[in-house]
C-alpha positions in Angstrom: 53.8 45.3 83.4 57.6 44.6 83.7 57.7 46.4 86.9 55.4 44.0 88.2 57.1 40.9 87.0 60.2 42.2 88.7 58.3 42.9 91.9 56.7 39.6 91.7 59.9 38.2 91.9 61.8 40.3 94.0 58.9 39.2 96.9 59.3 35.4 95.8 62.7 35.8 96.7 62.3 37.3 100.1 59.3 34.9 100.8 62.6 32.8 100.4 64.8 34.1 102.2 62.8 34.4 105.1 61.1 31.4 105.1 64.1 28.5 104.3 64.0 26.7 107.3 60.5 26.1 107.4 58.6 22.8 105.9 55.4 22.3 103.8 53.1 19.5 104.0 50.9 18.5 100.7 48.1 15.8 101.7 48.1 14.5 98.2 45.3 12.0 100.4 44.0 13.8 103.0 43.6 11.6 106.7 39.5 11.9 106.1 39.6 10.7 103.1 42.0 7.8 103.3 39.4 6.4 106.1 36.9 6.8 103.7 38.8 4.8 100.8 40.8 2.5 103.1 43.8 4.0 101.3 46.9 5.0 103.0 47.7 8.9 104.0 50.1 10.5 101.3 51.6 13.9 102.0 55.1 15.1 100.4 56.9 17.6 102.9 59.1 20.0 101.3 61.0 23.5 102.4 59.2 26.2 102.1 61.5 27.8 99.9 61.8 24.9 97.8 57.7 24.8 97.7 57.7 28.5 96.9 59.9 28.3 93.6 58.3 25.2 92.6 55.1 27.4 92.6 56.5 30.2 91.2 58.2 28.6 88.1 55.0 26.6 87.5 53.4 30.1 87.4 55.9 31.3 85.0 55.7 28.3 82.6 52.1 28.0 83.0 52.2 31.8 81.6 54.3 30.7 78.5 52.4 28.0 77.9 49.0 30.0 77.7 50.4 33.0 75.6 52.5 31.7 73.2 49.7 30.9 71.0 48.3 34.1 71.4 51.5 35.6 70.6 52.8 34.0 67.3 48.9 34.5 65.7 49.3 38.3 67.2 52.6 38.2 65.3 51.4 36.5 62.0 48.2 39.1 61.9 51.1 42.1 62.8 53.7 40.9 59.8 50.4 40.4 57.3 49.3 44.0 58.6 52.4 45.2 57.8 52.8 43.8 54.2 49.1 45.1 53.2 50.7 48.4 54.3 53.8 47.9 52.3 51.6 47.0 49.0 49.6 50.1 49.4 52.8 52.4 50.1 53.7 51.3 47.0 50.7 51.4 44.6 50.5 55.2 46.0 54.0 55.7 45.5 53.0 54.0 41.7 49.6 56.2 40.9 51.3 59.3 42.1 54.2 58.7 39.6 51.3 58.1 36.9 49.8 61.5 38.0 52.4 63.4 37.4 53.3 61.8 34.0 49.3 62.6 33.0 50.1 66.4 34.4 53.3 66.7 32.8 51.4 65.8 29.1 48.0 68.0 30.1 50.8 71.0 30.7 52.7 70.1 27.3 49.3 69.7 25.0 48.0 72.9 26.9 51.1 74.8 26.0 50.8 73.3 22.2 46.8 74.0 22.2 47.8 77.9 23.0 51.0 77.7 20.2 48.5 76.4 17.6 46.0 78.8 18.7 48.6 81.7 18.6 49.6 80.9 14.7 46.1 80.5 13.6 
């Protein structure tokens, strides 16, 4: 995934390099339609390599804008994930502590059982 961000950008910038002397035209009203409304024809003329990082940093921020949601309820879910599993590392750490307490008794009453048995 990174290797295509990096060759995303590496061909932005040679579309940039390449292309700096040339102009853009954006009909922001296109001739037809201006007749149409009676408005006047707007366009905005730009170099290409101005119009291409425009583009490509609206791409970028659009991109931020979309996931970062995504990504701090991803993140909340992973941290609460991770706690559950924290609790229940230690409640098995807890039980198996009470386990070998219970053994530990079972083992002494057994050897007292077989002692009382013995002197009988």
């Amino acid at each position: 995934m990174q290797a295509f961000s990096i060759l995303s950008a590496l061909c932005a910038g040679y579309l940039v390099l390449m292309n700096y002397h040339n102009n853009v035209t954006i009909n922001l009203l296109s001739p037809k339609f201006a007749s149409l409304t009676n408005l006047s024809i707007h366009t905005i003329n730009f170099d290409f390599a101005i119009y291409t990082l425009i583009i490509f940093f609206l791409g970028i921020f659009s991109v931020i804008f979309f996931f970062a949601p995504l990504y701090s309820s991803l993140k909340e879910k992973y941290n609460a994930y991770k706690r559950e599993l924290e609790k229940g590392a230690i409640s098995n750490s807890n039980g198996e502590a009470k386990i070998k307490v219970l053994e530990n008794k079972i083992t002494v009453l057994e050897k007292a059982l077989d002692e009382a048995l013995k002197n009988r």
